[in-house]
C-alpha positions in Angstrom: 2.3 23.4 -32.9 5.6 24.3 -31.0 5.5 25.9 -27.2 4.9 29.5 -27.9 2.1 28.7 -29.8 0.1 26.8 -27.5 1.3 29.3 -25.1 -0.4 31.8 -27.0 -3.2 29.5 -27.9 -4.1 29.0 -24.1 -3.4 32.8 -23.4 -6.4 33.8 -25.8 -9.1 31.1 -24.2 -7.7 32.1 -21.0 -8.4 35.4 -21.9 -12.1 34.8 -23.5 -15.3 36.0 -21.5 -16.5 32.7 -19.9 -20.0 31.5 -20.0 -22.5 32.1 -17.8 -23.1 29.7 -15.4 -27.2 28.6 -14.4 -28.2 28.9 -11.1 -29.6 25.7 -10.9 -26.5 24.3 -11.2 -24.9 25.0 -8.0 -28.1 22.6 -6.5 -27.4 19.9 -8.6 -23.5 20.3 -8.1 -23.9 20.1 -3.7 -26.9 17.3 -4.2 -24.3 15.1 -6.2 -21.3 16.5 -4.1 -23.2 15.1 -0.9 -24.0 11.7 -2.2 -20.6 11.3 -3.5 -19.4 11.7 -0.1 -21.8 9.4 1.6 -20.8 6.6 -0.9 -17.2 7.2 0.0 -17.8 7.6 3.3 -20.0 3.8 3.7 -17.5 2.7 1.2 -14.8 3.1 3.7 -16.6 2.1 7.1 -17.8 -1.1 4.9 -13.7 -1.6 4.1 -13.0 -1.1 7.7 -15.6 -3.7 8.7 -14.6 -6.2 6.6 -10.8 -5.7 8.0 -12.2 -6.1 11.1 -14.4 -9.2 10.3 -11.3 -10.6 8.5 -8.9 -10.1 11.4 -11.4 -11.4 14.4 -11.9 -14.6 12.0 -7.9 -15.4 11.7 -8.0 -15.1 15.4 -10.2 -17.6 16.3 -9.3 -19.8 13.6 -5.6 -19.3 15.0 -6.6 -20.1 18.1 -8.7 -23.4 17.8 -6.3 -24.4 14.8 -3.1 -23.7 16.5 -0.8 -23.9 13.1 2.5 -23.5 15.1 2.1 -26.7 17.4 3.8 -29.7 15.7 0.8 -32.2 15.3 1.4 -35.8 16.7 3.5 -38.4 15.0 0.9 -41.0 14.2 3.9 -43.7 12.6 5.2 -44.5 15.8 3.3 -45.9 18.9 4.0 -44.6 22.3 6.1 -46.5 24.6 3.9 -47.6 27.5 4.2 -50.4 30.3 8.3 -51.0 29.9 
């Protein structure tokens, strides 16, 4: 089937009388619409909290770990009493 063909082809179902739709369905549509958007929405705040969560726990381990201080050489005593 070459372009002008399905062209055509998408001209004439364009062109068709569409079903009816039932009026039920516009209910059922906003009911799932809604919970959609409540998933999303506790799907996000539940991404943000764990952000947060993630980010207030590599503070404090930052802080009592402190990686960027050089830990103490334990192969050579300290000089005391010369």
């Amino acid at each position: 089937m070459n372009r002008p063909e399905r062209e055509a082809a998408v001209r004439r179902i364009m062109e068709q009388v569409h079903p009816p739709v039932p009026p039920e369905l516009h209910a059922e549509v906003v009911r799932r619409g809604g919970r959609m958007l409540r998933r999303r929405r506790a799907a996000l705040r539940l991404m943000w909290f764990l952000m947060f969560a993630a980010s207030v726990a590599f503070v404090v381990w930052a802080v009592t770990a402190r990686p960027w201080v050089e830990p103490p050489s334990e192969t050579t005593p300290p000089l005391t009493g010369w």
